[in-house]
C-alpha positions as CSV (number, residue, x, y, z in Angstrom):
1,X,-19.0,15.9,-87.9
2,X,-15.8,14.0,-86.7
3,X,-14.2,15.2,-84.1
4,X,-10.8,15.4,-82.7
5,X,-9.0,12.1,-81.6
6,X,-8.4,11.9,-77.9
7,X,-6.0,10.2,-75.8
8,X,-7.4,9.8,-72.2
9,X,-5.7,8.4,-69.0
10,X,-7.6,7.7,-66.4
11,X,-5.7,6.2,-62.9
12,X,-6.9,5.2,-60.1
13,X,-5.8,6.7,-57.0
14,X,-6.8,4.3,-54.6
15,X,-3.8,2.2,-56.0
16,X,-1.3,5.5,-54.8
17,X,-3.0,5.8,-51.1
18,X,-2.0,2.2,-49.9
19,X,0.1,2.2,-46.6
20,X,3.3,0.5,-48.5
21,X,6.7,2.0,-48.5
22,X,8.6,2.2,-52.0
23,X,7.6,2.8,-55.5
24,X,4.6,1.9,-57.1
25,X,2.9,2.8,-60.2
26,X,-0.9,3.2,-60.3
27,X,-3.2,1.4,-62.5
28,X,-3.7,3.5,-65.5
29,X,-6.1,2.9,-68.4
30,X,-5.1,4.5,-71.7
31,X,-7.6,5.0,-74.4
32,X,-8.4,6.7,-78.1
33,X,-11.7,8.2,-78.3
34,X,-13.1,9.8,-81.6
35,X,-15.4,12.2,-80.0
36,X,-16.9,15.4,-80.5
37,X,-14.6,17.2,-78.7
38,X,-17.0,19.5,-76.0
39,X,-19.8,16.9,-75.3
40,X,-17.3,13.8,-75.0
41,X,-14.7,15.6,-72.7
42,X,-17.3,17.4,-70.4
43,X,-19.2,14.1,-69.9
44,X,-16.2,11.9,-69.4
45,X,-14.5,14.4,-66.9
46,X,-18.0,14.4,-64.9
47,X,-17.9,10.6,-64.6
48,X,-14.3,10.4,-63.5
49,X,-14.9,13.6,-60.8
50,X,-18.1,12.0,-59.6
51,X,-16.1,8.3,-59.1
52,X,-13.4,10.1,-57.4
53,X,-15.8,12.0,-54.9
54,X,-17.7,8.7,-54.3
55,X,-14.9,6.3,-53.9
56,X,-12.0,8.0,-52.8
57,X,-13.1,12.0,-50.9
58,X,-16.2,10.6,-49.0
59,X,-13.9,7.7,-47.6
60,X,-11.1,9.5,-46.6
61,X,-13.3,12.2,-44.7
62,X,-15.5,9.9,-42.9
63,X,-12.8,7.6,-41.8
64,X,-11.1,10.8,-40.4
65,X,-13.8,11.8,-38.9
66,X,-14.3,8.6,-37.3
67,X,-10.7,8.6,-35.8
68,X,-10.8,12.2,-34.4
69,X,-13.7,11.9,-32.4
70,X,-12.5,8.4,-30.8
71,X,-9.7,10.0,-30.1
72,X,-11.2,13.7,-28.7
73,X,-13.6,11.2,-26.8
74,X,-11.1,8.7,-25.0
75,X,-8.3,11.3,-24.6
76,X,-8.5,13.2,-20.9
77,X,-7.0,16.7,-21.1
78,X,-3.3,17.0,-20.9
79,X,-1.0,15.9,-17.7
80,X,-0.2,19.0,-15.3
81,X,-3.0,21.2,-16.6
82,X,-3.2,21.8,-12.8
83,X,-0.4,23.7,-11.5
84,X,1.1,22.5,-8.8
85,X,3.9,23.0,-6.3
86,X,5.7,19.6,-6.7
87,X,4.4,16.6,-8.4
88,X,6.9,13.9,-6.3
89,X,6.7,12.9,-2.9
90,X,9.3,10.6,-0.6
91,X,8.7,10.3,2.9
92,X,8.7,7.3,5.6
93,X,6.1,5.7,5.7
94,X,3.5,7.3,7.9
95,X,4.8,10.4,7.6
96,X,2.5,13.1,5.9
97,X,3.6,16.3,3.6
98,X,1.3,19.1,1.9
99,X,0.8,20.1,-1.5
100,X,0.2,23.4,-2.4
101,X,-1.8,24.0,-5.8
102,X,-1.4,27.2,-7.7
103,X,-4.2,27.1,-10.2
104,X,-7.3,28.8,-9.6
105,X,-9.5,27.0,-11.6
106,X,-11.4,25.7,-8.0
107,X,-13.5,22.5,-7.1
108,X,-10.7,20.3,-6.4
109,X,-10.9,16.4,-6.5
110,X,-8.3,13.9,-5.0
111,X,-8.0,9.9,-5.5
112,X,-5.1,7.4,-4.7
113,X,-4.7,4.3,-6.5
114,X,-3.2,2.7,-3.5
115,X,-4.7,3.4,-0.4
116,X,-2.2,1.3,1.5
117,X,0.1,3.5,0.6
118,X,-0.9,7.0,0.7
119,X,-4.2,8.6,1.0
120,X,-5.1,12.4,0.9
121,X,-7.7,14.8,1.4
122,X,-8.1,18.8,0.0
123,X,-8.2,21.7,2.3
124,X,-8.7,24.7,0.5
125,X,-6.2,24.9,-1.8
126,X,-4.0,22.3,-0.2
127,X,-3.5,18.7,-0.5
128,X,-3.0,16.9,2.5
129,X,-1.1,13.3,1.6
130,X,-0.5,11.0,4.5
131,X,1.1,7.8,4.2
132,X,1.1,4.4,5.7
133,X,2.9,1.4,4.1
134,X,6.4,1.2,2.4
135,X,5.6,1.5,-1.5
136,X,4.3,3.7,-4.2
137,X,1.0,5.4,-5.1
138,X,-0.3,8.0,-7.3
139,X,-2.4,10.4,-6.3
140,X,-4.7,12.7,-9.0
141,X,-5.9,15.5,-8.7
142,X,-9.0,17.3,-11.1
143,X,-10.5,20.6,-11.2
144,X,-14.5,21.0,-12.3
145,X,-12.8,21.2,-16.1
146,X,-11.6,18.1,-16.1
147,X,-8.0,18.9,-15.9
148,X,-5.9,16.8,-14.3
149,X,-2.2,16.6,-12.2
150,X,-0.9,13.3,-10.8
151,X,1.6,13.4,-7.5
152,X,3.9,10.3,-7.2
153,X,4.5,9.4,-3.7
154,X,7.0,6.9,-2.6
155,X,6.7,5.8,1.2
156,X,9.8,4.3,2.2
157,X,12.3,3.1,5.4
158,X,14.9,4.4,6.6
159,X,17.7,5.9,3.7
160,X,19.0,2.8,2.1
161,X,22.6,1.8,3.4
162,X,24.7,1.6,6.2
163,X,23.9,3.5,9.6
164,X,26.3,3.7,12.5
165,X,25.0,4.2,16.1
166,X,26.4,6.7,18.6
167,X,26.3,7.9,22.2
168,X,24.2,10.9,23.0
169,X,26.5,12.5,24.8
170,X,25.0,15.8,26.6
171,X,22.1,14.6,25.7
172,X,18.9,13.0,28.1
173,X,18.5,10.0,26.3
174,X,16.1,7.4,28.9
175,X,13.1,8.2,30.5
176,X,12.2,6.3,33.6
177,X,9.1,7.0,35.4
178,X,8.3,4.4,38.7
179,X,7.3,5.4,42.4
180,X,10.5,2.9,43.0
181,X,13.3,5.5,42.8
182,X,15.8,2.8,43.7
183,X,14.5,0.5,40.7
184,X,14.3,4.0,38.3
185,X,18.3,4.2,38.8
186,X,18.8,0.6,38.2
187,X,16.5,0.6,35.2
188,X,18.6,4.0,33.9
189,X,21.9,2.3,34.8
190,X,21.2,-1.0,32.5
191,X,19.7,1.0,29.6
192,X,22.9,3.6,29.2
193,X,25.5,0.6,29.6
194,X,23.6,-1.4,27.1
195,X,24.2,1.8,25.1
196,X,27.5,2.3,25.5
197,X,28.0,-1.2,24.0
198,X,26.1,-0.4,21.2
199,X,28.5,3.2,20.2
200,X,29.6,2.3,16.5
201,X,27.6,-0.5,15.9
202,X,26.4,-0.6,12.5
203,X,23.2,-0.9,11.0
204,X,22.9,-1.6,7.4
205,X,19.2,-0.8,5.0
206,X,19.0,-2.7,1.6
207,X,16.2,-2.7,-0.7
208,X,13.4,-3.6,-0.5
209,X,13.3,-4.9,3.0
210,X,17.1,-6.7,3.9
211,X,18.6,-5.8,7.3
212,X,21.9,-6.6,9.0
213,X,23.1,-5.8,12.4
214,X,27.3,-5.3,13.0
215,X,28.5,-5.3,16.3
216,X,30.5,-2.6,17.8
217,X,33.4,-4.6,17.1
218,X,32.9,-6.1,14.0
219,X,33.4,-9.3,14.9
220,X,29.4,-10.6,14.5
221,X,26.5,-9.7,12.4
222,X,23.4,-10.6,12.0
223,X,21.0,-10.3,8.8
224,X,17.3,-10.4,8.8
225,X,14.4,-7.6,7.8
226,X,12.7,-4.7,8.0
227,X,9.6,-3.1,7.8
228,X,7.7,0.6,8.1
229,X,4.2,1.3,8.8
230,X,2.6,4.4,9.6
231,X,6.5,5.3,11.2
232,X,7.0,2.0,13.3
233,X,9.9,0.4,12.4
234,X,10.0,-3.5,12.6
235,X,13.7,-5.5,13.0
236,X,13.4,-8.9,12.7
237,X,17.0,-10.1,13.0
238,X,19.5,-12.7,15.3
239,X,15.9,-14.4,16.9
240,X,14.6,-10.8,18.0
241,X,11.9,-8.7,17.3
242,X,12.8,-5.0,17.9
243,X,9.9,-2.2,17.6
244,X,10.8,1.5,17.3
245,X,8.8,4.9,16.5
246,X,10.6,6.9,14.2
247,X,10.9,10.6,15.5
248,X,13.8,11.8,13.8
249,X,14.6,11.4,9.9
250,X,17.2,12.6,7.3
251,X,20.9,12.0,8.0
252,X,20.1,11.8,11.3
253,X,17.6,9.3,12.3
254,X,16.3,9.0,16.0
255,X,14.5,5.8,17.2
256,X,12.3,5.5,20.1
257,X,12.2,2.6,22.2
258,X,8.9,1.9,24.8
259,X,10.2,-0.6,26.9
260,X,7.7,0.0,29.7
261,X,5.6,-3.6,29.3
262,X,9.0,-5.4,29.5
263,X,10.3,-3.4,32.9
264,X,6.7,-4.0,34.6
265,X,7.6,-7.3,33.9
266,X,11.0,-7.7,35.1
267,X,9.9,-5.5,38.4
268,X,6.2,-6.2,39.0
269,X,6.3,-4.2,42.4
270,X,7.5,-1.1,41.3
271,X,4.9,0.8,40.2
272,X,6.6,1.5,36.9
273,X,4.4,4.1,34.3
274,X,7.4,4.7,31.4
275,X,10.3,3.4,30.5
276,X,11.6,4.9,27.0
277,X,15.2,5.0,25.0
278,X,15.5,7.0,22.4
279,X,18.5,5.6,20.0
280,X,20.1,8.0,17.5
281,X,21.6,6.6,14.4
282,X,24.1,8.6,12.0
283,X,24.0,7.9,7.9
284,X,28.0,6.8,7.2
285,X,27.5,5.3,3.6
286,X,25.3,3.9,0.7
């Protein structure tokens, strides 16, 4: 017996799932079947599900399979999962600054990726950063989960721009220490009128490492560089080679001057055991 007539369309939906943008039709296949209407239609549906579940479902799963577990494998946890109590450092360089971390999750593990830089080491549930060099470094930190925090640390000079020097008025400023008492006054004598000469000269930071010296009239300078290490500043400026310890930072910066291998020198005979200037600088612009 003849059954009904039947128009089928059958598309293929691979043709919808490309990655283009705009409109496009799929690929459809129109027919006219004169079937007996259960059998034909049960059979022909089977075919078409089981061709869509082979070439289209399975695909789609495994390749979303695939790209989850790359990315679950070569994904660490998230950034700051470990709390801490700041995550950026700026010191001069050589100077060292703790971290306090306020998670309790416990074994604690600390690497830099610049050891020049800035290292650091755990105590408890501090981090202890101490730097070196002028520059940058990161330091992370992970717990026995795996969690991670990062702490950026900048080591740098002296606060870029211009410092002006002044006299220390009130203020014990040279330290002379010789069994000559007669060559401990001269020495102090020399060193506070070389300082008086220097009151409002002008010292002048650019980055990375530029330097210029102004005299306290204006009428000279002198250009050159600078460099910081473990809080020794370098000047390398007008054919001179100045070395100071930094002591003081901030707005405020005091430099420290041992000038005891250049006095035994000048004075042999004198029995001289110290001779240090401490030079303070004031921060006037950037």
């Amino acid at each position: 017996m003849a059954g009904k007539v039947l128009n089928i369309k059958v598309c293929s939906l691979l043709k919808l799932r490309s990655g283009l943008t705009g409109t496009y039709h799929a690929i459809c296949h129109y027919s006219s079947y004169n079937l007996p209407l259960g059998a034909s239609i049960k059979n022909r549906i089977t075919v078409n599900f089981r061709y869509m579940i082979k070439k289209i479902f399975f695909p789609t799963i495994t390749i979303g399979l695939i790209a989850f577990l790359m990315t679950s494998c070569s994904s660490e946890k998230n950034d700051t999962s470990i709390v801490l109590s700041k995550n950026l450092i700026e010191l001069i360089a050589g100077a060292k600054d703790t971290v306090a971390i306020l998670s309790i999750n416990g074994e604690y593990t600390v690497a830099t990726d610049n050891e020049n830089v800035a290292s650091a080491i755990i105590e408890g549930k501090n981090i202890i950063i101490t730097t070196s060099e002028m520059g940058k470094a990161i330091l992370t930190i992970k717990d026995k989960f795996n969690d991670f925090s990062k702490i950026t640390v900048s080591a740098t000079g002296p606060r870029i721009g211009g410092w002006q020097e002044y006299f220390p008025i009130g203020i014990e400023f040279i330290f002379v220490e010789s069994a000559n008492k007669d060559i401990s006054e001269l020495i102090k004598t020399e060193l506070v009128t070389n300082a008086e000469k220097r009151v409002d000269s002008k010292y002048n930071f650019s980055y990375p490492d530029g330097f210029s010296y102004q005299s306290q009239d204006g009428s000279a300078t002198e250009n050159g560089s600078y460099k910081v290490k473990d809080l020794i500043l370098k000047l390398s400026y007008g054919g001179r080679n100045e070395s100071y310890e930094i002591v003081g930072g901030g707005n405020m910066m005091t430099l420290k001057q041992d000038l005891t291998t250049y006095y035994m020198k000048q004075y042999p005979n004198a029995e001289i055991t110290k001779v240090e200037e401490y030079r303070r600088l004031k921060y006037i612009t950037y």
